[in-house]
Backbone as ProteinMPNN parsed JSONL, in Angstrom:
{"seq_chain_A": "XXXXXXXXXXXXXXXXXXXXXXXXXXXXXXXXXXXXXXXXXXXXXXXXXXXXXXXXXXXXXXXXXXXXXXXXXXXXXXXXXXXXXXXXXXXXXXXXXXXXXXXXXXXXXXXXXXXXXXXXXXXXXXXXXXXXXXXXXXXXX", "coords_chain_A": {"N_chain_A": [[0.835, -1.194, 0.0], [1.515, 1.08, 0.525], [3.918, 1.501, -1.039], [2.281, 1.888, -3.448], [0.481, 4.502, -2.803], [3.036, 6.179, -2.984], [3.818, 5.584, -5.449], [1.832, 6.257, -6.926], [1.659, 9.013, -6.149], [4.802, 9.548, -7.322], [3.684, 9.507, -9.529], [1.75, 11.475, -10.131], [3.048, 13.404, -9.74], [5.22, 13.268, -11.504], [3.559, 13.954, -13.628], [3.0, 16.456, -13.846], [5.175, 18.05, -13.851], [5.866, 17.256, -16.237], [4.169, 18.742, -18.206], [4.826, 21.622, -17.41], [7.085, 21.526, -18.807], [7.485, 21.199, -21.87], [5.75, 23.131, -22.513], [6.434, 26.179, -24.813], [6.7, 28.867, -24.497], [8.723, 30.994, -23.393], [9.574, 31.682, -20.001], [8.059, 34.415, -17.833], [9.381, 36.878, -17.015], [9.224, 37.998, -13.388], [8.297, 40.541, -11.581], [9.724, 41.979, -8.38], [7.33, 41.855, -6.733], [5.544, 40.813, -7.454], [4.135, 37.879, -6.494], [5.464, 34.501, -6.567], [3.839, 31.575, -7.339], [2.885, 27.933, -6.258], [0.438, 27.275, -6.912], [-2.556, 25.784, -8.64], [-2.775, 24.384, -12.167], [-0.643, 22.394, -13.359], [1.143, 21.131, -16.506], [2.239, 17.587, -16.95], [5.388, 17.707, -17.386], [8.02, 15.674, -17.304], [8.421, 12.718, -15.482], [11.152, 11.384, -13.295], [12.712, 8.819, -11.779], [15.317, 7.319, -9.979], [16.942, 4.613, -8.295], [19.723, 4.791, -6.464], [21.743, 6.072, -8.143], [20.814, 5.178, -10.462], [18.863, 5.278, -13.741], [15.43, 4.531, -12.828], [12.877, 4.504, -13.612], [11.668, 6.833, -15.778], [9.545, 8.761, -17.154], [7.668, 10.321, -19.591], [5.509, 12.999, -19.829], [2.104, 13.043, -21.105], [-0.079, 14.552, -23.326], [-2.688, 16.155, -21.787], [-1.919, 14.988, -19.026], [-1.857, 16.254, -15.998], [-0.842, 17.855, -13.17], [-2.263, 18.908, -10.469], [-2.353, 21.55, -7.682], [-4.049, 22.137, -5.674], [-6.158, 25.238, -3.107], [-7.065, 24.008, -1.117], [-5.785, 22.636, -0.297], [-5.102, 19.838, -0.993], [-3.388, 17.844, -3.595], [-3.723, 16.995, -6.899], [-3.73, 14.353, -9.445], [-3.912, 13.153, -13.009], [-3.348, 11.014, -14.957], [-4.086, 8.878, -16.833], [-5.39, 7.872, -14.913], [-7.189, 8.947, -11.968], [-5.681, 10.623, -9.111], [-5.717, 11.693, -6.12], [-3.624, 13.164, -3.041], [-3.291, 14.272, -0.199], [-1.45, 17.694, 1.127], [0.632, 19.372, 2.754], [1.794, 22.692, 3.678], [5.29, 23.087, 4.433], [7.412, 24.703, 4.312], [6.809, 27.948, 2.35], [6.934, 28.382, -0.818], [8.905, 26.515, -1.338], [9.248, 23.79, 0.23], [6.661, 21.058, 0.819], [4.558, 18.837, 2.252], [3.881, 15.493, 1.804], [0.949, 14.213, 3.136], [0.792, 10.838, 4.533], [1.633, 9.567, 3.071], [4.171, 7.86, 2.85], [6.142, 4.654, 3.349], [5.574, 3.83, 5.49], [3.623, 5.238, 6.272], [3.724, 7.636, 7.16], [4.71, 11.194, 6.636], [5.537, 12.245, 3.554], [8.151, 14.653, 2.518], [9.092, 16.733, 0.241], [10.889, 18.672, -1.81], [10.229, 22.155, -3.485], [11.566, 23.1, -6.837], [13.641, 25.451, -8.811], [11.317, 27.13, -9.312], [9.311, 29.033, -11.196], [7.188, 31.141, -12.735], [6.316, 29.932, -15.124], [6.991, 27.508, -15.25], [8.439, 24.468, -13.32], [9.849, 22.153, -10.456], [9.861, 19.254, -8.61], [10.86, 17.33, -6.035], [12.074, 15.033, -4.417], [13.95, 13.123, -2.314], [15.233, 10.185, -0.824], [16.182, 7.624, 1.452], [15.353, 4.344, 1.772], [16.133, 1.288, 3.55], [18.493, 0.833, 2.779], [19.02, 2.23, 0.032], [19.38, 4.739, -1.903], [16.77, 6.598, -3.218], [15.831, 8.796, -5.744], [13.341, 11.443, -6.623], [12.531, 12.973, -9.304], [10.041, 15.573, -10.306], [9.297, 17.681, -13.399], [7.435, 20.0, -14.302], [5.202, 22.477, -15.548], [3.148, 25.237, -16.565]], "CA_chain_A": [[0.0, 0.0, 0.0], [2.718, 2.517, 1.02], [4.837, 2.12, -2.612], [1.193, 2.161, -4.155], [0.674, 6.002, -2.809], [4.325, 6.451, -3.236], [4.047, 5.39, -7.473], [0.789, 7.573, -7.472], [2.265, 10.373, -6.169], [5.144, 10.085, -8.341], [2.8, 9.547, -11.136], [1.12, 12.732, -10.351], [4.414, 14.789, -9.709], [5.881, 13.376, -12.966], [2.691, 14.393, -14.761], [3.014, 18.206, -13.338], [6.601, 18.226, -14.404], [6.114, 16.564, -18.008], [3.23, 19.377, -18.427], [5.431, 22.089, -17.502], [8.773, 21.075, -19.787], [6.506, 20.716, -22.833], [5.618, 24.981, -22.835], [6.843, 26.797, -26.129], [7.296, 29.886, -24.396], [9.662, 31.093, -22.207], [9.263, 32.237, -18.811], [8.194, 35.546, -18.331], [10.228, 37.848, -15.282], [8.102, 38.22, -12.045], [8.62, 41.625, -10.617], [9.863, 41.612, -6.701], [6.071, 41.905, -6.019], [5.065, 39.398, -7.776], [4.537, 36.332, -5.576], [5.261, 33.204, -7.433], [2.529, 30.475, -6.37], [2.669, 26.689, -6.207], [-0.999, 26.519, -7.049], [-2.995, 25.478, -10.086], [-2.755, 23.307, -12.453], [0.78, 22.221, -13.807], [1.103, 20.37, -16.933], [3.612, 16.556, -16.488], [6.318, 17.118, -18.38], [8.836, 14.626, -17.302], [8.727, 11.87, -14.227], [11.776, 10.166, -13.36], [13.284, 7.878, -10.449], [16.642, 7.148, -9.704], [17.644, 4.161, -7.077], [20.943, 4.499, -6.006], [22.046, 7.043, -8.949], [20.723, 4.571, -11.766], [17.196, 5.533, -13.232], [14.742, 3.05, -12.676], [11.759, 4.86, -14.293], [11.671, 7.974, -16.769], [8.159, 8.435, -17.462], [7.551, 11.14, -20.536], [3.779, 13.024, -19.917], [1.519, 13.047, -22.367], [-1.155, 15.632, -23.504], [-3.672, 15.497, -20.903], [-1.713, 14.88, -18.073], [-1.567, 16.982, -14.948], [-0.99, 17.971, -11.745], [-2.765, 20.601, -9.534], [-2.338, 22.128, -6.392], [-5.498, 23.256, -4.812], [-5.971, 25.938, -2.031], [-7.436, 23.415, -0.145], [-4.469, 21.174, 0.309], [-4.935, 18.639, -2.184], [-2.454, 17.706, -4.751], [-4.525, 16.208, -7.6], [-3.206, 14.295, -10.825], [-4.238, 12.277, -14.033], [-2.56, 10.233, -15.773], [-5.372, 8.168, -17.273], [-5.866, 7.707, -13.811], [-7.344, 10.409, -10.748], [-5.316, 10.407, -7.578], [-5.573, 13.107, -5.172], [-3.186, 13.426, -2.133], [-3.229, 15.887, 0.988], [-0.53, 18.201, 1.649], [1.084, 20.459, 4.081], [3.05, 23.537, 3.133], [6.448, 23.161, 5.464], [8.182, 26.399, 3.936], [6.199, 28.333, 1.669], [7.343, 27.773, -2.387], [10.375, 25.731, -0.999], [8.611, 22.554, 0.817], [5.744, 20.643, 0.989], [4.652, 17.431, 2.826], [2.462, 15.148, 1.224], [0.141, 13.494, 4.691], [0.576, 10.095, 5.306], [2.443, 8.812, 1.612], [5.423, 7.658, 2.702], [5.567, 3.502, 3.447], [5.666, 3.674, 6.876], [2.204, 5.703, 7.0], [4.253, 8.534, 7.697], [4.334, 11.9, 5.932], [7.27, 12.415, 2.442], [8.904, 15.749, 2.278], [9.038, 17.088, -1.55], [11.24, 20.374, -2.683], [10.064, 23.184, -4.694], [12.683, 23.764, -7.354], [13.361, 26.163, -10.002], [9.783, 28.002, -9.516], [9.451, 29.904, -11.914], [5.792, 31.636, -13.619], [5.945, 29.205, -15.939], [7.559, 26.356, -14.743], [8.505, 23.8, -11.054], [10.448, 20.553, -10.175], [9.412, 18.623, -7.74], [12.232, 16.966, -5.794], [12.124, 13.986, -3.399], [15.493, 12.289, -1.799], [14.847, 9.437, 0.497], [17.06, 6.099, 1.671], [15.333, 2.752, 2.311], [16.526, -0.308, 3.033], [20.007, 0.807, 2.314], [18.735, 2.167, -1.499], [19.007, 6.043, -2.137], [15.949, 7.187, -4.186], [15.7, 10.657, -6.249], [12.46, 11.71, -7.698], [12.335, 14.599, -10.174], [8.952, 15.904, -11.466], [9.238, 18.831, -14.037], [5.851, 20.788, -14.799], [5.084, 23.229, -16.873], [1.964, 25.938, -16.529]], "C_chain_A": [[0.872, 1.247, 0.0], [3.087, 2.588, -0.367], [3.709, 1.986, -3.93], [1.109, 3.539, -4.022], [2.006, 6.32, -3.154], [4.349, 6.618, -4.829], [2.817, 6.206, -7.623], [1.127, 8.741, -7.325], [3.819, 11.022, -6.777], [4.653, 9.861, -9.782], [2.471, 10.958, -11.4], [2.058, 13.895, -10.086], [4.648, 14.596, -10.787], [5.182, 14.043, -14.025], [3.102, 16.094, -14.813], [4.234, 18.195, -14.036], [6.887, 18.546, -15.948], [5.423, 17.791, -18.564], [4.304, 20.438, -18.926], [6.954, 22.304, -18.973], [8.181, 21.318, -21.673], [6.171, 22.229, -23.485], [6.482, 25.57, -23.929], [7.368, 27.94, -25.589], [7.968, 30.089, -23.824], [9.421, 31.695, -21.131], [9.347, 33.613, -19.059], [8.445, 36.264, -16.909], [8.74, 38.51, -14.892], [9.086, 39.279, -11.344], [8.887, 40.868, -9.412], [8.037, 41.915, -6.123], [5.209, 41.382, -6.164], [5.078, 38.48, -6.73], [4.29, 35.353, -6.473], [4.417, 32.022, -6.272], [3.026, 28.757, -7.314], [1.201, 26.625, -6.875], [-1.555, 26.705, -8.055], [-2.462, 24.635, -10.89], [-1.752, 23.227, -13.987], [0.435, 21.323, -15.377], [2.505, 19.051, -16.785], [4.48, 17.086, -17.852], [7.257, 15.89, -18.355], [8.701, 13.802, -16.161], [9.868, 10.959, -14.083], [12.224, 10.062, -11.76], [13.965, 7.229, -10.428], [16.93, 6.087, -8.723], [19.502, 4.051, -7.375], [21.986, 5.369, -7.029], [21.671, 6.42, -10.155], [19.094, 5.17, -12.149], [16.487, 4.441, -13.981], [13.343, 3.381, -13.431], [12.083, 6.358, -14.873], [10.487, 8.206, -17.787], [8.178, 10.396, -18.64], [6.021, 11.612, -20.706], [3.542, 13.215, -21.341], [0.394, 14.204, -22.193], [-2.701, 15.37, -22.755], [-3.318, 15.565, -19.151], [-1.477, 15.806, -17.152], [-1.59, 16.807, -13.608], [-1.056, 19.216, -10.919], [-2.922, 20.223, -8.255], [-3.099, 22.85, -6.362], [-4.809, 24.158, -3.54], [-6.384, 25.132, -1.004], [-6.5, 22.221, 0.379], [-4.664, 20.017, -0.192], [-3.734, 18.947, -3.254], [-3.342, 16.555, -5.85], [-3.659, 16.092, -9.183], [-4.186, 13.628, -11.743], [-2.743, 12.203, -14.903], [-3.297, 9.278, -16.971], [-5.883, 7.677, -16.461], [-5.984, 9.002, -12.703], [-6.512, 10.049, -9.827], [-4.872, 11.823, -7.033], [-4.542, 13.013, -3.606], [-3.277, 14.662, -1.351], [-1.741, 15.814, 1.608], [-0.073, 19.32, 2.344], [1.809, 21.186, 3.5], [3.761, 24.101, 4.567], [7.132, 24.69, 5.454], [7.752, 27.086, 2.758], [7.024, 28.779, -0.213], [8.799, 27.113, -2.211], [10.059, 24.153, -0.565], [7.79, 22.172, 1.057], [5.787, 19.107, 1.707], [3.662, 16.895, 1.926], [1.752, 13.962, 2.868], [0.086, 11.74, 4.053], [0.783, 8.906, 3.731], [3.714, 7.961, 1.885], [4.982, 5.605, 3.24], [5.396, 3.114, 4.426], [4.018, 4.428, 7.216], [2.279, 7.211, 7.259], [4.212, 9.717, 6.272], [5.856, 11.981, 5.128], [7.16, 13.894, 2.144], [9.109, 16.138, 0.767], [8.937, 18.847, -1.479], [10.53, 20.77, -3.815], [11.581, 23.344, -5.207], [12.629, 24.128, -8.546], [11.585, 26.396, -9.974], [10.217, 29.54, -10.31], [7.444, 30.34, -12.569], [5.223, 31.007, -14.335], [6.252, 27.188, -15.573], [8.092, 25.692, -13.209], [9.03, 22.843, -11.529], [9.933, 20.224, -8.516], [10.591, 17.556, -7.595], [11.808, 16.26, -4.468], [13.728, 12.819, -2.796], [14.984, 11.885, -0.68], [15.877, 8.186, 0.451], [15.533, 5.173, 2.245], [15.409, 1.907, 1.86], [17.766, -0.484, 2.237], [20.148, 1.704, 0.601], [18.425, 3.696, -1.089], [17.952, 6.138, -3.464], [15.718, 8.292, -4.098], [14.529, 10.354, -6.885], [12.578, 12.781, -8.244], [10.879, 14.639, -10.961], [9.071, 17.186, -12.205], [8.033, 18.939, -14.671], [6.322, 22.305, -15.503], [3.26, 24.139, -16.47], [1.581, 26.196, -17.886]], "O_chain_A": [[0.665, 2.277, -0.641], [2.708, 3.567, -1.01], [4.059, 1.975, -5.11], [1.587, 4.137, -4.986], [1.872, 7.129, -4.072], [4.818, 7.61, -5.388], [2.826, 6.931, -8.618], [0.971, 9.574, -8.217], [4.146, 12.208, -6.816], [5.217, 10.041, -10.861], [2.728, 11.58, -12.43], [1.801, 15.091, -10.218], [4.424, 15.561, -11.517], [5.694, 14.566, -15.015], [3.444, 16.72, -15.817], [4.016, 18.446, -15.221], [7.548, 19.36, -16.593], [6.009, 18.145, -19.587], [4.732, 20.499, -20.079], [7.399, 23.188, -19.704], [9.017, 21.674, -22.503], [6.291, 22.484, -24.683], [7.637, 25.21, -23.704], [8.478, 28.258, -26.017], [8.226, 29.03, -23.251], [8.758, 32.681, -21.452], [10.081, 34.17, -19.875], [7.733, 36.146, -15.912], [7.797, 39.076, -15.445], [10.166, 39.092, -10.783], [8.578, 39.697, -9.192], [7.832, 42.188, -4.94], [4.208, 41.281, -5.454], [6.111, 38.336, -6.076], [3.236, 35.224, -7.097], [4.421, 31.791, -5.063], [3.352, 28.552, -8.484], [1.005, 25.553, -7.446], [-1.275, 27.745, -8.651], [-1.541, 23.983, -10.399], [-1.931, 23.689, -15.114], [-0.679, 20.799, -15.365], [3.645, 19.452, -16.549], [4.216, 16.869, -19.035], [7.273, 15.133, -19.326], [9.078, 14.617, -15.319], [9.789, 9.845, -14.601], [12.125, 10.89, -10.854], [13.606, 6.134, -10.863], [17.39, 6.74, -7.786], [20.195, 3.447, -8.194], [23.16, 5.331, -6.659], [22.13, 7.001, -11.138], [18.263, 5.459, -11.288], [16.668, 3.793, -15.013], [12.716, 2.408, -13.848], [12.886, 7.007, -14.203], [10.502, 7.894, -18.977], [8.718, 11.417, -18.215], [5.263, 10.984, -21.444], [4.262, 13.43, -22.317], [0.059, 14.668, -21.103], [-3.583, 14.589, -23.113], [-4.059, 15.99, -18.263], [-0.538, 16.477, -17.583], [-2.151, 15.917, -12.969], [-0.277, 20.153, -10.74], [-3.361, 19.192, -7.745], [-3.114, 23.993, -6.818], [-3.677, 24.07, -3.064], [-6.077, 25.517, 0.124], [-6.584, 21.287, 1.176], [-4.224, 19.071, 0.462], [-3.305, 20.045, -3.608], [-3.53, 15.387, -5.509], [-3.167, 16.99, -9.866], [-5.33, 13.504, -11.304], [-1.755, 12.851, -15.246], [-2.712, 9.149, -18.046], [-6.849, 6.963, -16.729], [-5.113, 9.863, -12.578], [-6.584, 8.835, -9.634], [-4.047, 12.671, -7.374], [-5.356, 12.516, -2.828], [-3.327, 15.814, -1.781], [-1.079, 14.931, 2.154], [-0.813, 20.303, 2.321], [2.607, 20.672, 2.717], [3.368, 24.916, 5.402], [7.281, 25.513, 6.357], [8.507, 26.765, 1.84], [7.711, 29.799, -0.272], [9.698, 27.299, -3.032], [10.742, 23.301, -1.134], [7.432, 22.877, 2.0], [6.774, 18.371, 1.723], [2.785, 17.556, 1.371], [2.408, 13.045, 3.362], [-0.684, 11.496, 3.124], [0.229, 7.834, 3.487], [4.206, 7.377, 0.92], [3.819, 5.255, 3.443], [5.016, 1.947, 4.52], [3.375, 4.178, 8.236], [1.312, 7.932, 7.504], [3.831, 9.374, 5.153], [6.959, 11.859, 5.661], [6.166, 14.337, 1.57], [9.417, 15.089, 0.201], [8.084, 19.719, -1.31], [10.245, 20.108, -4.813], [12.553, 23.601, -4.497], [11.925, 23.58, -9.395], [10.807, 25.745, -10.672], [10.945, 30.518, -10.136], [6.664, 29.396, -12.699], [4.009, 31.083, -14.52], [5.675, 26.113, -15.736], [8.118, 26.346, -12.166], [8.911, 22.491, -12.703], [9.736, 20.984, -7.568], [11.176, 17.017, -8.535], [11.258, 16.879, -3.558], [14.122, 11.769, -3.303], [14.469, 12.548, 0.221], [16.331, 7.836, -0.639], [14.827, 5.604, 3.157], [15.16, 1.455, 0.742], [18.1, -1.357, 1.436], [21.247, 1.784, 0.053], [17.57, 4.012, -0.262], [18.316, 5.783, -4.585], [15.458, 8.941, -3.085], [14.407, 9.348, -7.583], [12.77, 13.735, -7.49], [10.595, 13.96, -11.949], [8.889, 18.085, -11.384], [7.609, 18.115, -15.481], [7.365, 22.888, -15.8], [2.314, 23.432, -16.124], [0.545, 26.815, -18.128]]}, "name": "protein", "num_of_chains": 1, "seq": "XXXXXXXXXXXXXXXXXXXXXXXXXXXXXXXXXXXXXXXXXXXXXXXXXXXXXXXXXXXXXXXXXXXXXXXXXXXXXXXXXXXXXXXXXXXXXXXXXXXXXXXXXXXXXXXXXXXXXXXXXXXXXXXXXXXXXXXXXXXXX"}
């Protein structure tokens, strides 16, 4: 059950990512008064997953796929499948938790990186069971 939410929620990060990556245009400069936001709905551009520095999955979204961040603390994807997770914001466009994903029951930690207006990565580093795993999701608005 645990590396069931675990592969949905990097299903639905990779989708946000794959979305993102995928954009024609180029980012467009956010004044200092701008606040760049986490929320709404990303397109996947790329999903991949790394054990131990090798990668074990490299998932390529497709047209369709996304992943949004509600105000209400959901993280919602498709893939050709729905899955919604609830999450916590630890440090505001820097860290998020996702509640109660991890395989222990327990809550997984996931960087904001490169936020940008147009674009996000989504960044997970965890050990178990002796086995370093990286996730990277790159999205796309």
């Amino acid at each position: 059950m645990k590396n069931q939410t675990r592969n949905y929620f990097l299903k639905a990060t990779f989708l946000f990512v794959a979305l993102l990556m995928f954009g024609c245009s180029k980012d467009e400069a956010v004044s200092p008064a701008e606040e760049l936001s986490i929320l709404g709905k990303w397109s996947l551009l790329v999903l991949r997953t790394t054990e131990n520095g090798k990668t074990t999955n490299d998932y390529v979204g497709k047209t369709g796929d996304y992943v949004e961040i509600t105000n209400n603390d959901y993280i919602i994807s498709w893939d050709g499948d729905r899955f919604a997770v609830q999450y916590k914001v630890i440090e505001k466009n820097k860290k998020i938790s996702t509640i109660g994903t991890s395989s222990s029951g327990g809550d997984e930690t996931v960087e904001i990186r490169n936020l940008t207006s147009k674009s996000m990565t989504l960044y997970q580093e965890y050990i178990e069971k002796g086995v370093k795993y990286v996730n990277y999701i790159d999205l796309k608005k």
